[in-house]
N, C-alpha and C positions, 0 to 999 in steps of 0.2 A: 592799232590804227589800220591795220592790211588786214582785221580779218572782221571791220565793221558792216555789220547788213541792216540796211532799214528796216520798220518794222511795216507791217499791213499786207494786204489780201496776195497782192501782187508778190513781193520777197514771200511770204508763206507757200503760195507756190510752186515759186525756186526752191525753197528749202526743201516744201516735199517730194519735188523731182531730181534734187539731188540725191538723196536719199534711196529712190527708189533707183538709181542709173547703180549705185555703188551696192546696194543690195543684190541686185539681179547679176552682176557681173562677181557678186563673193567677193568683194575689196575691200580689205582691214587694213591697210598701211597706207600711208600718205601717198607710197607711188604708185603702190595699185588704183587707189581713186583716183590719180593722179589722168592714171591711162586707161581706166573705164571712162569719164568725162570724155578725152581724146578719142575714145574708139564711139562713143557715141554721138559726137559729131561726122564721125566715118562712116557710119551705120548706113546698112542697105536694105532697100523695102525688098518683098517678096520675088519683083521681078531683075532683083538686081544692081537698081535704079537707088541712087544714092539719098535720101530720106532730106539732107540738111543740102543744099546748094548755093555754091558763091555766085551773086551778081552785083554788079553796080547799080541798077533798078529794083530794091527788094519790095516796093510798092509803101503804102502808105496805110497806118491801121485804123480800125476804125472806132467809130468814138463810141463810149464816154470817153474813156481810157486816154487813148490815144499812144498808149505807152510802147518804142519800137520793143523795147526787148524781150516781154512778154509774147508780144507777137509775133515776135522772131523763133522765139525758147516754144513756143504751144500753138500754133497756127501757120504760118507760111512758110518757115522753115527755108526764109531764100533772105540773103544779105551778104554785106560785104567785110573785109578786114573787122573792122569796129563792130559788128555784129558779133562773131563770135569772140573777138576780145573781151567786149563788155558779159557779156554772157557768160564764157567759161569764167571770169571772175567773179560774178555771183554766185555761178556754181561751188567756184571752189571755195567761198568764204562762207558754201551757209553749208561746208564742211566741217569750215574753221579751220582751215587750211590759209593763210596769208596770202595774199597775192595784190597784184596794182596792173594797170593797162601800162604798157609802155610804148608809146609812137616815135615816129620817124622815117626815113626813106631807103628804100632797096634802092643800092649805086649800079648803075650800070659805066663802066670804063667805055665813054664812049668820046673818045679822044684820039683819032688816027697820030696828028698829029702832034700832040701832046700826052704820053703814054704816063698812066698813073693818076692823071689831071679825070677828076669825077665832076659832073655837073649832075644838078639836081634841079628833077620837072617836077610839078604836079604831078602827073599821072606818076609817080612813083612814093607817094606817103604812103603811111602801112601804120599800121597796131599790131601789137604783139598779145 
């Protein structure tokens, strides 16, 4: 069930980018693809300048498609939380590694008065 990938043009090119991120880094074990994926979302261009970028505006793709995660994995290379959650889970499943998104919210203790006591905003959902 966790290590299901659609099939067509779009997942075929996850798979071959999977493939080629765990190639170039020499990863045979689960953990080593594990943390070539990881490192390739860390990845730095020539000047530095970090290749993949978080924002809460990653813009919108264009059509036929329309598809964010493609977009996100092969062109703009800027999104949020849920960008690369969904994304490194493709990657890892057209491993054949298992994997599933899993969301919820970072607590901040923000209770002077009430120490212990967590309230939860919006602005604090997350994917994992």
């Amino acid at each position: 069930y966790y290590t299901f990938m659609p099939n067509g043009a779009e997942f075929d090119s996850i798979r071959t980018l999977a493939k080629q991120i765990v190639t170039k880094a020499g990863a045979r074990t689960y953990v080593d693809q594990v943390v070539a994926l990881r490192d390739y979302f860390l990845a730095k261009d020539e000047n530095g300048l970090p290749i993949f970028s978080y924002t809460d505006n990653p813009g919108v793709p264009g059509m036929p498609s329309a598809n964010k995660l493609t977009y996100f994995l092969f062109q703009n290379k800027k999104g949020y939380c849920a960008y690369y959650a969904g994304s490194t889970l493709f990657l890892l499943r057209a491993l054949g590694i298992p994997s599933r998104v899993a969301t919820g919210f970072l607590t901040v203790n923000r209770s002077a008065k009430n120490p212990g006591w967590y309230f939860f905003y919006e602005d604090q959902a997350h994917a994992w």
